[in-house]
C-alpha positions in Angstrom: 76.0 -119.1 -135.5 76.1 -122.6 -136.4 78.6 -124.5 -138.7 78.1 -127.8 -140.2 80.9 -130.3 -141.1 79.8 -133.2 -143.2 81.1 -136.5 -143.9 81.1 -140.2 -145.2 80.9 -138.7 -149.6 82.3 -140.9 -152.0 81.7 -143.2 -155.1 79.9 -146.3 -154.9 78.2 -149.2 -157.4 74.6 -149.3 -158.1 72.8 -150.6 -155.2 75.7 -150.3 -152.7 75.4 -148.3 -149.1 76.8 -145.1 -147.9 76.5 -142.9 -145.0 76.8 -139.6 -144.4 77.0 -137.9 -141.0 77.4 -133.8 -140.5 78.1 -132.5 -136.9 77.0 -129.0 -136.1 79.1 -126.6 -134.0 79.4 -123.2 -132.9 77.1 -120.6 -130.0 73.9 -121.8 -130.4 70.9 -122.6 -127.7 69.2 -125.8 -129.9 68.6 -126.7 -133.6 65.0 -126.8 -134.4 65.7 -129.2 -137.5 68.5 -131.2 -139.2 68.8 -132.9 -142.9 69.9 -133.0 -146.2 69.9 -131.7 -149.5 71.2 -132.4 -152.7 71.9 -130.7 -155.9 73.5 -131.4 -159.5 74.8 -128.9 -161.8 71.9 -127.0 -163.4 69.3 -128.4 -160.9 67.7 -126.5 -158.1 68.8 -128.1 -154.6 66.0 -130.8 -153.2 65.2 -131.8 -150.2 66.8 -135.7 -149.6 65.2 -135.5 -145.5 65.3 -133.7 -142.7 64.3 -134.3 -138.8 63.4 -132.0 -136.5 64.5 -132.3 -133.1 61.0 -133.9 -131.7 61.8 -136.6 -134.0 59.3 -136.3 -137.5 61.3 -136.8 -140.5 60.2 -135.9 -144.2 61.7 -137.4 -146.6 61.8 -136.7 -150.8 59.6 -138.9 -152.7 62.6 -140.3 -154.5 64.2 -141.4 -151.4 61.2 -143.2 -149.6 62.3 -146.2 -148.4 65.9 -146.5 -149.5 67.2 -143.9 -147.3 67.0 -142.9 -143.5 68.3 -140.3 -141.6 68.9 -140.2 -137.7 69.9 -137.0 -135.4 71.3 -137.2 -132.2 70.4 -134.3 -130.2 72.7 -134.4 -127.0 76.1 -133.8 -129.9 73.9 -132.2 -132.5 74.8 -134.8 -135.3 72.7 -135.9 -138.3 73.3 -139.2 -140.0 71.5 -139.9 -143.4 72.2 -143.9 -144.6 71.9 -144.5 -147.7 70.8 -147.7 -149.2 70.1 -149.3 -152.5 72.0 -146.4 -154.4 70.7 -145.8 -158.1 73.2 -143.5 -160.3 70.5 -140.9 -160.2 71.0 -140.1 -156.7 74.4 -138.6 -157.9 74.9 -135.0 -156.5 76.6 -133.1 -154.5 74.9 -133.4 -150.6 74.6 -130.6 -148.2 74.0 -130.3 -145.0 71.0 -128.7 -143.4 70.3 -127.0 -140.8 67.9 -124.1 -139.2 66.9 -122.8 -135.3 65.0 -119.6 -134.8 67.3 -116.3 -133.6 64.6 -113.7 -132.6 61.9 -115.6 -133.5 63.2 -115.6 -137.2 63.9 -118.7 -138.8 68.0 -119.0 -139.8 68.8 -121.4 -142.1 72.5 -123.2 -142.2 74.8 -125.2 -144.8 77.1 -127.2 -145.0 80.2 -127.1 -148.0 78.6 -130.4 -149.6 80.1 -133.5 -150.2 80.5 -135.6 -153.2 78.2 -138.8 -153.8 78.9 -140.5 -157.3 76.6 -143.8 -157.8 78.1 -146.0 -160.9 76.2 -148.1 -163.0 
């Protein structure tokens, strides 16, 4: 089992910064891939990026190039910075996670923190 804390939410002007960080814990042997999604009320939840733990990162379209997300493997963290912040990027943001448990894929969340972006 795995359990994901996130962190770093919050309300922030138009074009400002934020990061977000989320820490895994728990029995596990690895975490094939790390990331983030976000969702607002009456939307289906989207992929903001994930990372897998060789390194390649996908990223939403909407996020290209504002955005980055790092992992480190050794305390099983994943960071996602967020820069030049548009009021559309308000949602709540979840933490991501998955690993295979007999060769099935098992997917993990975290509760979601808040990111408000003010015009």
């Amino acid at each position: 089992q795995v359990q994901l804390v996130e962190s770093g939410g919050g309300l922030v002007q138009a074009g400002g910064s934020l990061r977000l960080s989320c820490a895994a814990s728990g029995v596990f042997f690895s975490i094939n891939a790390m990331g983030w999604y976000r969702q607002t009320p009456g939307k289906q939840r989207e992929l903001v990026a994930v990372v897998t733990n060789g390194g390649s990162t996908n990223y939403g379209d909407s996020v290209k190039g504002r955005f980055t997300i790092s992992r480190d493997n050794t305390k099983n963290t994943v960071d996602l910075q967020m820069n030049s912040l548009k009021p559309e990027d308000t949602a709540v943001y979840y933490c991501y996670a998955m690993n295979y448990q007999l060769g099935n894929p098992r997917n993990y969340w975290g509760q979601g923190t808040q990111v408000t972006v003010s015009s």
